[in-house]
N, C-alpha and C positions, 0 to 999 in steps of 0.2 A: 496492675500489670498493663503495659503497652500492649495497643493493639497489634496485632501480627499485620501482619504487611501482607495488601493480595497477590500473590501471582497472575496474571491474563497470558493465556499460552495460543503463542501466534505460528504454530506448526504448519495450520492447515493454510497461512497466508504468507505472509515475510518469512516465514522459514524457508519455505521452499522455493520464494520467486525472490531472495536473496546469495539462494546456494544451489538451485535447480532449474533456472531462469522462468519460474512459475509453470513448469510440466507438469507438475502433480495434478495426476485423472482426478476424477470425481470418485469411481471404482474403487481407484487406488484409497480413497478416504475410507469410505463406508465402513469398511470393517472393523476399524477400531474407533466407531463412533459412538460405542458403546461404553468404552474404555474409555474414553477423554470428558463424556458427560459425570461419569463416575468420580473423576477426581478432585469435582472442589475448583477448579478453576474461577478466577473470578470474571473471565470473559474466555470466550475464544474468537479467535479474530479468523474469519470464514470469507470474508469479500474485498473486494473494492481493488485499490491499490494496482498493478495489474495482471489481476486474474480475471479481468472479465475480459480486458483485451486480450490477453493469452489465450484464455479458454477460447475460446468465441475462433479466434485466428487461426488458433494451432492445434490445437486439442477437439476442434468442431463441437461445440460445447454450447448450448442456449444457457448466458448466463444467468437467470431467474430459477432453470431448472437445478443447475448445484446449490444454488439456495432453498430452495424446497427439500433436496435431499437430505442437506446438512440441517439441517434445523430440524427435520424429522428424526434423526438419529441423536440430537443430540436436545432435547427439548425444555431439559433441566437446568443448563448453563445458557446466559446473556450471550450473545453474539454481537461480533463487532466489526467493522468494517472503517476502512479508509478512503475519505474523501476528500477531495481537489477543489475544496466550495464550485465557485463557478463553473472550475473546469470538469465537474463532477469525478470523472476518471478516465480523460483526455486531458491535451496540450490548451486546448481554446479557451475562453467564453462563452456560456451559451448563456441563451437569455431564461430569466425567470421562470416563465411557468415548464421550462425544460425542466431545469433544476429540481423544481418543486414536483413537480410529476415521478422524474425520477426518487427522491426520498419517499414521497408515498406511495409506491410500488415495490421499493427496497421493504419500506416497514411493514407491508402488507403481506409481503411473503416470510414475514421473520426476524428482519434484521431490529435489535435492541437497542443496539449504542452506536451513534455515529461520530466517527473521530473525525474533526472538518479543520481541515489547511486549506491554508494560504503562501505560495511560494514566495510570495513579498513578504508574508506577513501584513498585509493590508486586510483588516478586519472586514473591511466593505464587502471584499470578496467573499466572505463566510455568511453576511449577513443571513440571506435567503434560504441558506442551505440551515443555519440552525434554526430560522423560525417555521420553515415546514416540519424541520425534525420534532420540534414541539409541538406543533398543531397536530403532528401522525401521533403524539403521545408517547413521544420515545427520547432518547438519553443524549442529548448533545455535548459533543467532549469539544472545546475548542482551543485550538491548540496553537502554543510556541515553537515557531521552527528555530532552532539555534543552530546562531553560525557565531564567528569571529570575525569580527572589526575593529579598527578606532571607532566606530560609531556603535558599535553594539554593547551596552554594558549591561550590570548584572540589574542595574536601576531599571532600564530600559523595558528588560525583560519583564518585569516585574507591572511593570506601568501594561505593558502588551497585556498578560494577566489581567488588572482588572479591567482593562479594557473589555476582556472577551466574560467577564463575568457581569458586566452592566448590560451587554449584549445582550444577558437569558441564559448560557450556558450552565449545566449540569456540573460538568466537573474539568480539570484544566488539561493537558498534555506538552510536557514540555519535552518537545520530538528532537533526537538529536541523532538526525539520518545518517552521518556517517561516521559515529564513532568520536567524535573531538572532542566532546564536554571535559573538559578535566575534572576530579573528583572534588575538585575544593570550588569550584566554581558553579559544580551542580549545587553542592552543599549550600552555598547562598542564595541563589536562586530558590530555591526549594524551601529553605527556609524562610525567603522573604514574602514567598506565594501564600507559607501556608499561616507569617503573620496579619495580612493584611486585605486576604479572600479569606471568605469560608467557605470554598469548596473543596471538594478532594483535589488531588495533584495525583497525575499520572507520570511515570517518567519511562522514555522509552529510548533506547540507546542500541548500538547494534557492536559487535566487537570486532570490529575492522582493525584497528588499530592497538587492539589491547588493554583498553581501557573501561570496557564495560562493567565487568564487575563490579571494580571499585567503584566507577559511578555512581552504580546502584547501590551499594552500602553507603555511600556521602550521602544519597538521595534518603535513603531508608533514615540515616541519623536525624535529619535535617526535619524528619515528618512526611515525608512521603507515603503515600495512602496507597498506591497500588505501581508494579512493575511490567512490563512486560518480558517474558521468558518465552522460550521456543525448546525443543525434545531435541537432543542428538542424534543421528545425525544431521540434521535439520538445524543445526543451531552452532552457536560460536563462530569466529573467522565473521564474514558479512552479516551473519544472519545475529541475532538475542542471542546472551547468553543460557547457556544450556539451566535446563529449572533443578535437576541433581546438584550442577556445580554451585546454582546459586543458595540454594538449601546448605551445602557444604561451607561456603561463604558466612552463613548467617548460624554457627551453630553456636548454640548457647547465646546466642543472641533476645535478649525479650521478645523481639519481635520476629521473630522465626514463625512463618507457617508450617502445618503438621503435613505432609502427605503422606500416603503408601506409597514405601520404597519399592515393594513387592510390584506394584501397578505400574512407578517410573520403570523402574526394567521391562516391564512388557512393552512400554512402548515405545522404549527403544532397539529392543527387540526385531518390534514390525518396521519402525520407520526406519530400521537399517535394510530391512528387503525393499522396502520402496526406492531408498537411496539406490542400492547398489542397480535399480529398475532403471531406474533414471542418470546413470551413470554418464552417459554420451552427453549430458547436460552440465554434469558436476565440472570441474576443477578441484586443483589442489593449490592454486593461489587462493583463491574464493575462503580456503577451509584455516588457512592460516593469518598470524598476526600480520600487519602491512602496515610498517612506521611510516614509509612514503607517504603517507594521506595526513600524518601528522608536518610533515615538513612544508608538505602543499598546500593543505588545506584545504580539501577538496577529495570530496566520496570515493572510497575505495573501487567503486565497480566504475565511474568515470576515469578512475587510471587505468585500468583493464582495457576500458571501451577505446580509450583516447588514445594508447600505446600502437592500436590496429590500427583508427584510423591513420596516422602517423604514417603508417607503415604504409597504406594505399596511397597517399596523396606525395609517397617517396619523400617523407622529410623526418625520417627516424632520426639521425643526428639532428634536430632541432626540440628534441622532446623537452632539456632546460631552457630554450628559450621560452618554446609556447607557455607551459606551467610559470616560468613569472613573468608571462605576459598577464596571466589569471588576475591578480590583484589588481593589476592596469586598469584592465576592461570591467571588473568588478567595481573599483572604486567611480570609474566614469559612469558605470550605469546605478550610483547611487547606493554603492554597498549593498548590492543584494543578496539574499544564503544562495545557498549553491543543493538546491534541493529542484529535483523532478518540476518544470522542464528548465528552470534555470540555469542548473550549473551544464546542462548540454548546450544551452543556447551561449554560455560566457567561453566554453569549452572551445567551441565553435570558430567564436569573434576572436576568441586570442590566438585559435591557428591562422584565420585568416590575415590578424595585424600583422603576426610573423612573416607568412609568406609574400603577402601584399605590398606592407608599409601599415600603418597605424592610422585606422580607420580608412582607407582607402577603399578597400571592399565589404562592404555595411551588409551584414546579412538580415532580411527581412524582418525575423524575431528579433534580434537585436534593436532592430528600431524602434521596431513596434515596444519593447520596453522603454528604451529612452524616448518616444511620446507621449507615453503612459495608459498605453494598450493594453497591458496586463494588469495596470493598477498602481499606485501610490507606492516608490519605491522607499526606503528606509531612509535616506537621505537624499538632497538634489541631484539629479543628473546634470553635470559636467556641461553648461552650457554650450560649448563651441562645440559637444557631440551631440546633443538634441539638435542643434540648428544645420550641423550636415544630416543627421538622421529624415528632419522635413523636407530637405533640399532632395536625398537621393530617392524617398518616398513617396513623395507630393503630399504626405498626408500633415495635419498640423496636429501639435499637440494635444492633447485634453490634460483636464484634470479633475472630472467626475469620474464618476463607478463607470467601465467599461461596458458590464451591462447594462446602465441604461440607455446605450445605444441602441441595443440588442431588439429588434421588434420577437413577437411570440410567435414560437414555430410548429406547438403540438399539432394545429390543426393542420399547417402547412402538411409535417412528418406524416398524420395520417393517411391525407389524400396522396401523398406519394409510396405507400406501404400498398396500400390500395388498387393507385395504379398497376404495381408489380404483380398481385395478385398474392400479398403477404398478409397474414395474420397486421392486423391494425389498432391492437390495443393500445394500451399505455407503454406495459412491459415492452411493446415492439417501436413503440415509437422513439423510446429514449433510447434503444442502444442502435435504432437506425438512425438519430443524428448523432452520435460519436461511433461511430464502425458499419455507415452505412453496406459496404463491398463486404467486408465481413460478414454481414448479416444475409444479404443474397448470396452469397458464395457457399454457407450454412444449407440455406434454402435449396439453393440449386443440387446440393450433395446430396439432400434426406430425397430429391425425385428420384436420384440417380441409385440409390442405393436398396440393393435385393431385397428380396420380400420378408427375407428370414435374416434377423437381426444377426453379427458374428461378433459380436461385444454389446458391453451395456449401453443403453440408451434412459438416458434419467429426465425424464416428464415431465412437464409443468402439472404440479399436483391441484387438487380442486379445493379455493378454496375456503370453501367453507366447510370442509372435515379437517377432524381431530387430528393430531399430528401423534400416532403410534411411534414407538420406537425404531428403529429400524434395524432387524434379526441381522446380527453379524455369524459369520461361518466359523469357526472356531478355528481352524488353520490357514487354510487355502490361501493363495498368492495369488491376487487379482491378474487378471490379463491383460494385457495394453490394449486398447479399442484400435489401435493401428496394427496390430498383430493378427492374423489366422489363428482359427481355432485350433488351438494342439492339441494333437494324439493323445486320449485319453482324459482330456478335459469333460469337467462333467457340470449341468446345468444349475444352477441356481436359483431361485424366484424370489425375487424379495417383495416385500409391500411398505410402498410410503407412502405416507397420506390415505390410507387405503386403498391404493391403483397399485399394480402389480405392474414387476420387470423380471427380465431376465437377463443373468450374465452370465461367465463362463471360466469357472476357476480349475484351477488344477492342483494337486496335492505335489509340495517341494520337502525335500529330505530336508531335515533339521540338521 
């Protein structure tokens, strides 16, 4: 009999910073952390991506501490997170022992499997991020971002693959950010990965466009070793397809995994009270099919973003131009996917050729890719646009690793956490070079704020104690940390890692 196919269920991360623009508290998790370790999942994906930027920003959130909790609660299932290699989980480059610091800090507080992209697809830029991830003694997934081109073929892909498996890599991810794969084209991919690696293949897709399902059944035909799946209402529309409907998908199929249906209902159950929590975040474009992204080619939530900007810069009637401006300025800077910070930076350049003229007004990331700032694009950059790019930048091309430009900053970051008068670990070092204002803005909030906590506050646990489970309440509806305590709310204490909190739930009619 075939092996059944794993599910990895990304609720606690792309689910919600796909269809909730990453609001989901910590709070808001806890409670059914108990529920989701239960099910058999083959990962759950708990970081990275951005929810340390959201958390940290918007939700006042030290993000080391929702990693301590979540991993306390759930200590039975692998956890997983999404990384930006170089950029770790920012726009930049940072240099080496940033990098490397940050993975052994991720792994020390819990993180199992690190899934490591490249917005070029330039392996160089993974390099650092998967060989710390093996020296912390944990799971490097390295991954294919698919896009479409004349330059991108199913060969190509494939060749990407063992590239990242000569690397050191664990297992493969072939990321396909918004929804495009067609199902016969994942089918060979997928197939040719798993003739000519022998590692697992991950395939991860999102249903922007209507096509995830079947992807995932190509993918699953094809030998595909594990999917990614997200809980409704957390799922379908931007986010994975829902893991009921995918089970539904695969029935009577060989490869069907078993879960309790009885458990998927509960947690869609809760994750609809969180949803409707997080309401003022949602959309109902976000929740449905969007063929538009198959016609443009280009991520479902960059049409969203890109329709407003439109709207500020007063060039709504020009929205067909800009969009095939997209392939212009894609194909100039070298065919590159249109994945986070790429397809905002092409987004960008093609309003600007619109309203400008065509390369007249060079925006700064723009260049910096056509000199090769960001890294080795997929194909040449467009000569006669690299050579305006030098000209409006003063800077000259490269065509080594960006980081090795990069001199080492831990100590620098130190002595300036230091100066502040900030905790000057590791953990504070690395998210004070990518969100330094965020991290004192964090700081300045915890002086400012009363003696007696009015929502939860989740710890950096100690650690070298055993990670207990984490006692969920059996009903109660977390309370938003931005909310006052409501009439009749009643206290809660919970214990992670041994350290005790308090939060403040209230009983909601069924």
């Amino acid at each position: 009999m075939a092996n059944a196919v794993i599910f990895n269920n990304l609720v606690l991360r792309d689910g919600h910073q796909s269809l909730a623009a990453t609001r989901m508290r910590t709070e808001q998790m806890l409670p059914v952390l108990d529920l989701l370790d239960s099910m058999g999942f083959g990962a759950l994906e708990t970081w990275g991506g951005a929810t340390i930027d959201a958390g940290l920003r918007f939700l006042d959130e030290f993000p080391f501490d929702r990693l301590d909790a979540l991993k306390a609660g759930t200590p039975n299932t692998p956890h997983m997170m999404l990384l930006r290699g170089q950029n770790i989980v920012q726009y930049a480059n940072f240099p080496d022992d940033v990098v490397t610091a940050f993975v052994h800090c991720a792994a020390k507080h819990g993180m199992d499997r690190f899934r490591i992209f490249d917005a070029l697809n330039d392996v160089r830029n993974i390099r650092t991020a998967v060989e710390a991830t093996k020296a912390a003694g944990k799971h490097a997934q390295g991954v294919i971002c698919y896009t479409s081109s004349p330059f991108h073929t199913v060969e190509k892909f494939i060749e990407l693959g063992e590239s990242l498996q000569e690397m050191g890599c664990d297992s493969i991810c072939l990321k396909d950010m918004a929804g495009l794969i067609p199902p016969v084209i994942a089918y060979k991919i997928v197939k040719g990965l798993k003739e000519r690696l022998s590692l697992p293949v991950n395939v991860h897709t999102h249903d922007t466009t209507g096509l995830g399902g079947s992807t995932y059944y190509a993918a699953i035909e094809a030998g595909a070793d594990m999917i990614d799946t997200s809980v409704a209402p957390f799922a379908n529309g931007t986010a994975q397809p829902d893991t009921l409907r995918m089970l539904s998908l695969l029935e009577d199929h060989p490869r069907q995994p078993a879960f309790d249906l009885g458990k998927l209902k509960q947690l869609r159950e809760y994750f609809t009270k969180v949803y409707h929590e997080l309401s003022e975040y949602t959309a109902h474009k976000n929740e449905v099919v969007d063929t538009e992204a198959l016609r443009y080619q280009v991520p479902g939530g960059m049409l969203s973003n890109f329709r407003n900007q439109l709207k500020e810069q007063k060039m709504e009637d020009k929205f067909e131009d800009v969009f095939a401006e997209i392939p212009v300025v894609r194909e100039a800077l070298g065919w590159i996917p249109l994945v986070t910070p790429t397809s905002q930076i092409v987004g960008v350049q093609a309003m600007l050729n619109v309203k400008f003229g065509r390369w007249k007004n060079f925006s700064p990331q723009a260049m910096d890719i056509a000199l090769g700032y960001y890294g080795q694009t997929p194909s040449a950059v467009d000569p006669d646009v690299q050579k305006a790019a030098a000209k409006k930048s003063g800077k000259e091309a490269i065509t080594c690793r960006p980081a090795d430009l990069a001199e080492p900053r831990m100590e620098k970051l130190r002595r300036e956490l230091e100066k502040q008068g900030l905790p000057s670990d590791d953990e504070h070092c690395v998210i004070h070079a990518m969100f330094p204002q965020e991290l004192k803005k964090h700081y300045d909030q915890k002086k400012e704020a009363p003696a007696e906590p009015e929502s939860v506050t989740v710890a950096k646990a100690a650690e070298e104690e055993e990670r207990p489970k984490t006692p969920a309440p059996a009903s109660p509806s977390p309370v938003s940390a931005s909310e006052d305590i409501p009439e009749g709310a009643r206290k809660v204490d919970l214990n992670i890692n041994g350290r005790q909190y308090t939060t403040y739930v209230q009983e909601v009619e069924e």
